[in-house]
C-alpha positions in Angstrom: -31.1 -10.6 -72.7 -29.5 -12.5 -75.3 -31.0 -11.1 -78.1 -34.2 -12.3 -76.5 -36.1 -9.0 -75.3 -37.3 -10.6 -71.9 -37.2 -9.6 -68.0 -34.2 -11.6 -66.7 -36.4 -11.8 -63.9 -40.0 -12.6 -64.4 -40.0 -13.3 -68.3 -42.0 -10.2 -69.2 -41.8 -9.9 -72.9 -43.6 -6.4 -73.5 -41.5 -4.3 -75.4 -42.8 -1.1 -73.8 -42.2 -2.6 -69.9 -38.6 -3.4 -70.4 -35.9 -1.4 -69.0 -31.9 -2.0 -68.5 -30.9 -2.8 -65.0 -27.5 -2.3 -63.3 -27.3 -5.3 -62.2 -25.3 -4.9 -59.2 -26.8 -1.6 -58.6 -24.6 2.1 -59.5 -27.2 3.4 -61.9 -27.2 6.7 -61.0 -23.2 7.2 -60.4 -22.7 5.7 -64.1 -25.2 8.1 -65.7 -23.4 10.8 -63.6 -19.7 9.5 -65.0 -20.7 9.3 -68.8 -23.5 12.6 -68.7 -26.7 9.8 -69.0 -29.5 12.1 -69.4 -32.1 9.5 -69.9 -32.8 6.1 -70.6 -32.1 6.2 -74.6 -28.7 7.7 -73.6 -28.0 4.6 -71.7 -28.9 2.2 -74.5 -26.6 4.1 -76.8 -23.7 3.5 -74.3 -24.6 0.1 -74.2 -24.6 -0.1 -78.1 -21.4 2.0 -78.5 -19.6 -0.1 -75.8 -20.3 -3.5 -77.3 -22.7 -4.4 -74.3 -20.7 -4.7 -71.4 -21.2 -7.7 -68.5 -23.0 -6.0 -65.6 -26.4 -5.0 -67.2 -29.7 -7.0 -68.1 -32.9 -6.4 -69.3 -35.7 -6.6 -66.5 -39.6 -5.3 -66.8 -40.4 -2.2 -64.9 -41.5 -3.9 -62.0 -39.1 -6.0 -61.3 -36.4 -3.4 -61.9 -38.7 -1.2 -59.1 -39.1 -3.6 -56.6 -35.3 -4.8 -56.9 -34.6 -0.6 -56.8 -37.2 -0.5 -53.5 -36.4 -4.1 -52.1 -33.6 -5.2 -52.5 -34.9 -7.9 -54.7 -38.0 -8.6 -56.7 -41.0 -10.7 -54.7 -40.3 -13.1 -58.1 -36.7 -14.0 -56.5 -38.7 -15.1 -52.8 -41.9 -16.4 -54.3 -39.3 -19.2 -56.2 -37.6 -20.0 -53.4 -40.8 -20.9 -51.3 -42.4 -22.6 -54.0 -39.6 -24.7 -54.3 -39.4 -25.5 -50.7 -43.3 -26.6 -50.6 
């Protein structure tokens, strides 16, 4: 996030509804590789590694409906509204 704790995504910037994201997906096989137990674990690996490319910060919805979807609704909402 850039120092900035925000959703990448919609801008959320509740401590408490941010998570890290994979961003190109692979969560679950990189808590598997490094023995990730839970979501504190991960943020130590991201400390302890220097923060690495290939993560951001998103809210829990977002993170969600990009895990459900595909993509958050923010990503196609934009797009229409710029197309009105």
């Amino acid at each position: 996030s850039g120092g900035e704790p925000k959703c990448a995504c919609c801008g959320e910037m509740t401590y408490e509804f941010l998570c890290v994201d994979h961003i190109h997906g692979g969560g679950v096989k990189h808590r598997k590789k490094f023995g990730i137990t839970c979501a504190a674990g991960t943020t130590r690996w991201l400390y302890k590694n220097e923060f690495p490319e290939g993560f951001q910060i998103l809210c829990h919805n977002c993170n969600m409906a990009k895990g459900f979807y595909g993509e958050c609704p923010h990503k196609r909402l934009s797009v229409v509204s710029i197309g009105e």
